[in-house]
C-alpha positions as CSV (number, residue, x, y, z in Angstrom):
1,X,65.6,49.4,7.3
2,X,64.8,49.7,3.4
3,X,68.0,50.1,2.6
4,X,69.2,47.3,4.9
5,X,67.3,44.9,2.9
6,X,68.5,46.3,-0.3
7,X,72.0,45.5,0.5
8,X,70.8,42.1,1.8
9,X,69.2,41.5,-1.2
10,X,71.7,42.7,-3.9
11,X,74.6,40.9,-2.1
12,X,72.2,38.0,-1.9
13,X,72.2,38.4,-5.7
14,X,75.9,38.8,-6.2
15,X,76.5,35.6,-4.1
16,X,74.1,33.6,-6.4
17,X,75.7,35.0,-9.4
18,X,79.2,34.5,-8.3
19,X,78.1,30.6,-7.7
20,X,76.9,30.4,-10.5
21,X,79.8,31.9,-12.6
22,X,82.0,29.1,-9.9
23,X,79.6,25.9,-11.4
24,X,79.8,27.2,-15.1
25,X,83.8,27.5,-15.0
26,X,84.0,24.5,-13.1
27,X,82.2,22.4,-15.8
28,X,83.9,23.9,-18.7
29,X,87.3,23.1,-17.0
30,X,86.0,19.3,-16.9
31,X,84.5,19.4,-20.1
32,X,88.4,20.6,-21.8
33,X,89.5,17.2,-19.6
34,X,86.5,15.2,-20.9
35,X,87.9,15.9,-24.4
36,X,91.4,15.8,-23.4
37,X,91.2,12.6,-22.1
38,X,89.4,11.0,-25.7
39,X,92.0,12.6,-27.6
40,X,94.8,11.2,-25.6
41,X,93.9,7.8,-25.2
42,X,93.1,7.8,-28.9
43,X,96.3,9.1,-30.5
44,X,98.4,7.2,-32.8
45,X,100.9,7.4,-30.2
46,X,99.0,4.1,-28.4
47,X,99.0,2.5,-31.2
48,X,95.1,1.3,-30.9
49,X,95.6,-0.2,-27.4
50,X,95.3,-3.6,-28.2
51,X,96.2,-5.9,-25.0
52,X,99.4,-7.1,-24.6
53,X,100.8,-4.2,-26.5
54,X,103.8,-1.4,-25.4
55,X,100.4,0.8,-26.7
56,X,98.0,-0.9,-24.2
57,X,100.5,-0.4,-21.2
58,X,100.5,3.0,-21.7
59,X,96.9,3.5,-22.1
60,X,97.3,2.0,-18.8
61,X,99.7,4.3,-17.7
62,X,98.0,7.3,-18.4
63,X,94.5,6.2,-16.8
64,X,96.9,5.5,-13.4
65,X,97.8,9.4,-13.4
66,X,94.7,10.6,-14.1
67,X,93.4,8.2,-11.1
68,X,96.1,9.4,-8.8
69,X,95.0,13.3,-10.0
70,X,91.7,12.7,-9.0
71,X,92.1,10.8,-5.6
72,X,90.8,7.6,-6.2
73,X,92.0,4.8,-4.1
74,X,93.5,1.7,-4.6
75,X,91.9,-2.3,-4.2
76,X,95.7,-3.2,-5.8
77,X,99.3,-2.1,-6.0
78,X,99.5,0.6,-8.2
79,X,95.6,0.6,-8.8
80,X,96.4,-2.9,-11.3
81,X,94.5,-6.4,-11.1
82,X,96.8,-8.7,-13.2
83,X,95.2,-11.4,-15.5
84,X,96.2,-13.9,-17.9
85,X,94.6,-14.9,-21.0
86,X,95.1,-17.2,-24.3
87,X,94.2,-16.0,-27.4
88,X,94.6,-18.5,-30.8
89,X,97.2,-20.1,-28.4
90,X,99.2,-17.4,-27.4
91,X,99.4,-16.1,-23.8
92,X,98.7,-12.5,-22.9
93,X,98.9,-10.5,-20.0
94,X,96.0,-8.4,-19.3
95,X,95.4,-5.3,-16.6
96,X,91.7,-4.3,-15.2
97,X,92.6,-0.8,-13.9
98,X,90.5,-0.2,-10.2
99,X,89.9,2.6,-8.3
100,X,87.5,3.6,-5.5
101,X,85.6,6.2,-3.4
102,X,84.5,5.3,-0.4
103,X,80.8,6.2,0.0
104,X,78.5,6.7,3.3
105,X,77.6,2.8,3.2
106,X,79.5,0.1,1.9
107,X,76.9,-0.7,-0.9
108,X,79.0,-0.7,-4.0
109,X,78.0,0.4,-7.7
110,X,80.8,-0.1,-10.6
111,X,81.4,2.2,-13.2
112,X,83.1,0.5,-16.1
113,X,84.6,1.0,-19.4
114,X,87.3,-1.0,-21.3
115,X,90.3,1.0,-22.3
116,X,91.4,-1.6,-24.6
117,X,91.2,-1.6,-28.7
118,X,92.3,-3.5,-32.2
119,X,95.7,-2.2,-32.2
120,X,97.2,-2.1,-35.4
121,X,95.5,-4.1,-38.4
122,X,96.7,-4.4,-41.8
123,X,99.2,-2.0,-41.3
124,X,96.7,0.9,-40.0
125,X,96.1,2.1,-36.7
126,X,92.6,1.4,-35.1
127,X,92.2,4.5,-32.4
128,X,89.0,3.5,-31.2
129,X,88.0,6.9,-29.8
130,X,84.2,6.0,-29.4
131,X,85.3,2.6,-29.0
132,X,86.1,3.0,-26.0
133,X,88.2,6.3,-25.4
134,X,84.8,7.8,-25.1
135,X,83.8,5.1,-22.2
136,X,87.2,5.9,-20.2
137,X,87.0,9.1,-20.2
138,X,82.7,9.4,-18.9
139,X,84.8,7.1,-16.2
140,X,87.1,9.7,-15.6
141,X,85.0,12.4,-15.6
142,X,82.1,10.4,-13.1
143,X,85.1,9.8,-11.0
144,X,86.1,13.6,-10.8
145,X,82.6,14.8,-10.1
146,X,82.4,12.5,-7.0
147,X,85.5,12.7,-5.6
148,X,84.0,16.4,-5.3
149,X,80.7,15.7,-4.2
150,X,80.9,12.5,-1.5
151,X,78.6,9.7,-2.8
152,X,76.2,7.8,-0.6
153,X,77.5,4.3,-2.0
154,X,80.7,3.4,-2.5
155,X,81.6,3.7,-6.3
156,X,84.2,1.7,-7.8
157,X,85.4,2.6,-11.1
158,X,86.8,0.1,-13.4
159,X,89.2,0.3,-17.1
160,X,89.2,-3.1,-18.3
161,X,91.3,-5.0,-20.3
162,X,90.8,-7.3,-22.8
163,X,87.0,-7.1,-23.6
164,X,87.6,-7.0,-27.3
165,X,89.0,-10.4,-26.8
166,X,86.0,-11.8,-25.0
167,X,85.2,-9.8,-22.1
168,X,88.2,-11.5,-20.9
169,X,88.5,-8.2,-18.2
170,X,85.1,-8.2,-16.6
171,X,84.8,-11.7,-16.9
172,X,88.2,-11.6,-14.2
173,X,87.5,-9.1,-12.4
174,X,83.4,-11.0,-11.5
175,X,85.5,-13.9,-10.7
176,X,88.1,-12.1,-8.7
177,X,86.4,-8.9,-7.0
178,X,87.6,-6.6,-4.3
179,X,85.0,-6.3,-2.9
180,X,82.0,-9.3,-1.9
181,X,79.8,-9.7,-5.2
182,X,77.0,-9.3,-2.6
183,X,77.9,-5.9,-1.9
184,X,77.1,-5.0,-5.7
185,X,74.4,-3.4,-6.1
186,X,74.8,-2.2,-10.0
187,X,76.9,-1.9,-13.0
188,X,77.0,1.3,-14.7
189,X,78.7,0.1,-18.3
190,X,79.8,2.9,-20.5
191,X,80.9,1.7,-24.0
192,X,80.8,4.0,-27.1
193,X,78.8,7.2,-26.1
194,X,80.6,9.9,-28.4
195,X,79.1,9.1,-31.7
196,X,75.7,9.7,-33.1
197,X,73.9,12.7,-35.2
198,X,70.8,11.7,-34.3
199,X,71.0,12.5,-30.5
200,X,70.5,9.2,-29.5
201,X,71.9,7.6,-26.3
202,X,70.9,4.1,-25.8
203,X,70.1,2.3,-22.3
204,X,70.1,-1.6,-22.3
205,X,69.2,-3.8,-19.1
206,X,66.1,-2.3,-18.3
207,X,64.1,-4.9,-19.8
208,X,65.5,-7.4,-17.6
209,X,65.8,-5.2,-14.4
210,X,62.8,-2.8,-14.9
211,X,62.9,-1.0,-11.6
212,X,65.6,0.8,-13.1
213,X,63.6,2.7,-15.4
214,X,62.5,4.6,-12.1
215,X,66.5,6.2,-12.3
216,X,66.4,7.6,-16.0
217,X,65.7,11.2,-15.8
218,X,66.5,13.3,-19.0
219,X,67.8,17.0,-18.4
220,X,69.0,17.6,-21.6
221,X,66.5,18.0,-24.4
222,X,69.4,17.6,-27.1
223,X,69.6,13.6,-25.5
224,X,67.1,11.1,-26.8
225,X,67.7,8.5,-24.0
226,X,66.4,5.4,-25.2
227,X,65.6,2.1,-23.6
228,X,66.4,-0.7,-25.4
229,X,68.5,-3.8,-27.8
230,X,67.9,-6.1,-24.3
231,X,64.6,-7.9,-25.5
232,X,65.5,-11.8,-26.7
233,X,62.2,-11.5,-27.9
234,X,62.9,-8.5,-30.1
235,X,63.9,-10.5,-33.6
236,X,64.4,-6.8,-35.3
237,X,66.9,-5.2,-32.8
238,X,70.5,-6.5,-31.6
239,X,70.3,-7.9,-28.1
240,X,73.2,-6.1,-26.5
241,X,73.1,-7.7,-23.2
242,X,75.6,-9.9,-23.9
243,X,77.7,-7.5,-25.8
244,X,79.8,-5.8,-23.6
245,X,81.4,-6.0,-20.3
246,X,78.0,-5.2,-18.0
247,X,77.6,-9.4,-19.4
248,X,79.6,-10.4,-17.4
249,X,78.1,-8.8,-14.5
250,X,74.3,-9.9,-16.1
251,X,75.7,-13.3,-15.8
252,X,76.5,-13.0,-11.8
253,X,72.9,-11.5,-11.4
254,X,74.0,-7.9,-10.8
255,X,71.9,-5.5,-12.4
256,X,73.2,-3.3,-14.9
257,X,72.7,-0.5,-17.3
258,X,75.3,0.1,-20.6
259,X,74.9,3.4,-21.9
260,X,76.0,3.2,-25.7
261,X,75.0,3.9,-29.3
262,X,74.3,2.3,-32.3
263,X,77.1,1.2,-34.4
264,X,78.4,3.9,-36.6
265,X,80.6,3.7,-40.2
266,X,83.6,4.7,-38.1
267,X,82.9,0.8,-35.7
268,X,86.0,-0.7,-35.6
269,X,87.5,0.7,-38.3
270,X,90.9,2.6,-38.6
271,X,89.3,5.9,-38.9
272,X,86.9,5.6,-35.3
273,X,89.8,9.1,-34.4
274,X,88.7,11.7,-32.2
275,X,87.9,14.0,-35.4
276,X,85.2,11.9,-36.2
277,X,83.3,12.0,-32.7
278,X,80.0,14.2,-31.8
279,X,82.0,16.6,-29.3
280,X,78.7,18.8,-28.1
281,X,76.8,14.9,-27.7
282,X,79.8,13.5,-26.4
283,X,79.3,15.9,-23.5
284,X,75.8,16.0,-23.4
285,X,75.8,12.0,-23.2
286,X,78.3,12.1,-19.9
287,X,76.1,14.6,-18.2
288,X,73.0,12.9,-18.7
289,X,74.9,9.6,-17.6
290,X,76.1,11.3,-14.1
291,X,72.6,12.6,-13.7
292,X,71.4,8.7,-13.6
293,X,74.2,7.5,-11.1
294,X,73.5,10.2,-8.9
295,X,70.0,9.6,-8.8
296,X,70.4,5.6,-8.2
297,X,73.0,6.6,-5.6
298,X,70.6,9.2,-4.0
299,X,67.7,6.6,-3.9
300,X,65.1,8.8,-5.4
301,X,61.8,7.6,-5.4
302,X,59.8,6.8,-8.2
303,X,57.2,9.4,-7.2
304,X,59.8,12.3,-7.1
305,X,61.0,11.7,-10.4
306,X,57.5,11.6,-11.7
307,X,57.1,14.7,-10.3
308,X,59.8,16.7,-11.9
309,X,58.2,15.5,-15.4
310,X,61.0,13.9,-16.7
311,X,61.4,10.8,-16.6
312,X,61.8,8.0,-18.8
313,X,58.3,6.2,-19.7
């Protein structure tokens, strides 16, 4: 009998250590994608990524396969919603890039980024990694883990186009949704997250939706996750509500949060390359993002976030 529950016990041991060992491998295979995916999208070879481009297309293109690798499904042929814009009175054509899981109820969140950027200026290529590789590929990686793990809601993730222009993506795709605006019950905006040697990862739209405070657990000490630059009121901090694509959403009265940091020396400039972004951060910043969404998607309670200890206050 003793030695029956030795064996019990050290397979029981071997089991949880083999697990373990699965999880660990797993999330260093997806952090070598996380990074793969910034340094891609960020290469000279798209030439900044600016709409309208033979650069922008194929940022397009390569966000398609990476879809199609991970199993999302498609609102539109080809995963594309086709816009067009005017910009100092020229036309453009834009693409928002949608894919979707299906969840266990037909509530919808969006996870966005814009996979869009300067282009060339002056003769020099802008790369935007942080700006917004980093968003498209926390996108990427959010859309890996739950194609993997089956979400309660239905998650729809979102590259748009043309939001250095004006929002010009977002602002199409609130006018022109797949699914009934009704259905929405968040935006999860991701828009430079890779840079900052601080440790700081901002959170903007709690002020004006302050339930979601209840969501913002921190399991990464090396992440200061801080709310904030939503307050009109505040006259010493940039409101960023209106600042990126979760506006446009704001605007519809769909909560939001937009996960991003403060701007950097690399902000639009030609040398925002993947050299220059916080790589341990980077990773630390998508992980404590996916913690969030799976906790809003989960529905846990205010009290059970309390009482793990970390929370948000």
């Amino acid at each position: 009998m003793i030695l029956d529950i030795r064996l019990q016990t050290s397979a029981g041991k071997y089991f949880c250590w083999l697990f373990l060992l699965l999880i660990t491998a797993f999330e260093g295979r997806s952090q070598t994608q996380l990074l793969k995916d910034v340094k891609e999208l960020s290469s000279d070879s798209y030439q900044g990524r600016k709409t309208g481009t033979e650069g922008n297309r194929k940022a397009a293109g390569y966000i398609i396969s990476r879809f199609r690798a991970i199993g999302l499904k498609g609102y539109h042929d080809a995963y594309k919603q086709g816009f067009t814009l005017k910009d100092r009175g020229k036309k453009f054509s834009g693409t928002n890039l949608v894919g979707y899981i299906p969840g266990k109820k037909n509530d919808v969140i969006v996870i966005s980024a814009h996979y869009d950027h300067l282009g060339i200026v002056g003769g020099k290529i802008y790369n935007g990694a942080d700006d917004d590789a980093s968003g498209v590929g926390g996108l990427l990686h959010l859309a890996a883990y739950f194609a993997a793990n089956k979400p309660e809601h239905t998650l729809i993730f979102a590259a748009f186009d043309a939001e250095e222009m004006g929002l010009k993506g977002s602002a199409y795709f609130v006018a022109n949704p797949p699914v009934p605006l009704s259905s929405i019950r968040l935006n999860i905006n991701l828009d430079m997250i890779s840079h900052n040697d601080k440790g700081e990862l901002y959170v903007c739209g709690t002020y004006h939706y302050p339930e979601l405070k209840d969501y913002l657990l921190i399991p990464d000490p090396k992440i200061k996750l801080l709310p904030g630059h939503d307050n009109p009121k505040n006259g010493t901090k940039d409101d960023w509500t209106f600042q990126g694509d979760h506006g446009m959403f704001h605007k519809a009265k769909i909560p939001f949060l937009y996960f991003g940091v403060e701007d950097h020396k690399d902000y639009h400039q030609p040398t925002d390359d993947f050299a220059n972004i916080n790589k341990e951060f980077y990773a630390n910043a998508v992980n404590t993002i996916l913690t969030v969404v799976k906790n809003y998607d989960q529905g846990l309670t205010k009290q059970q976030l309390f009482r793990n200890k970390r929370v948000m206050r």
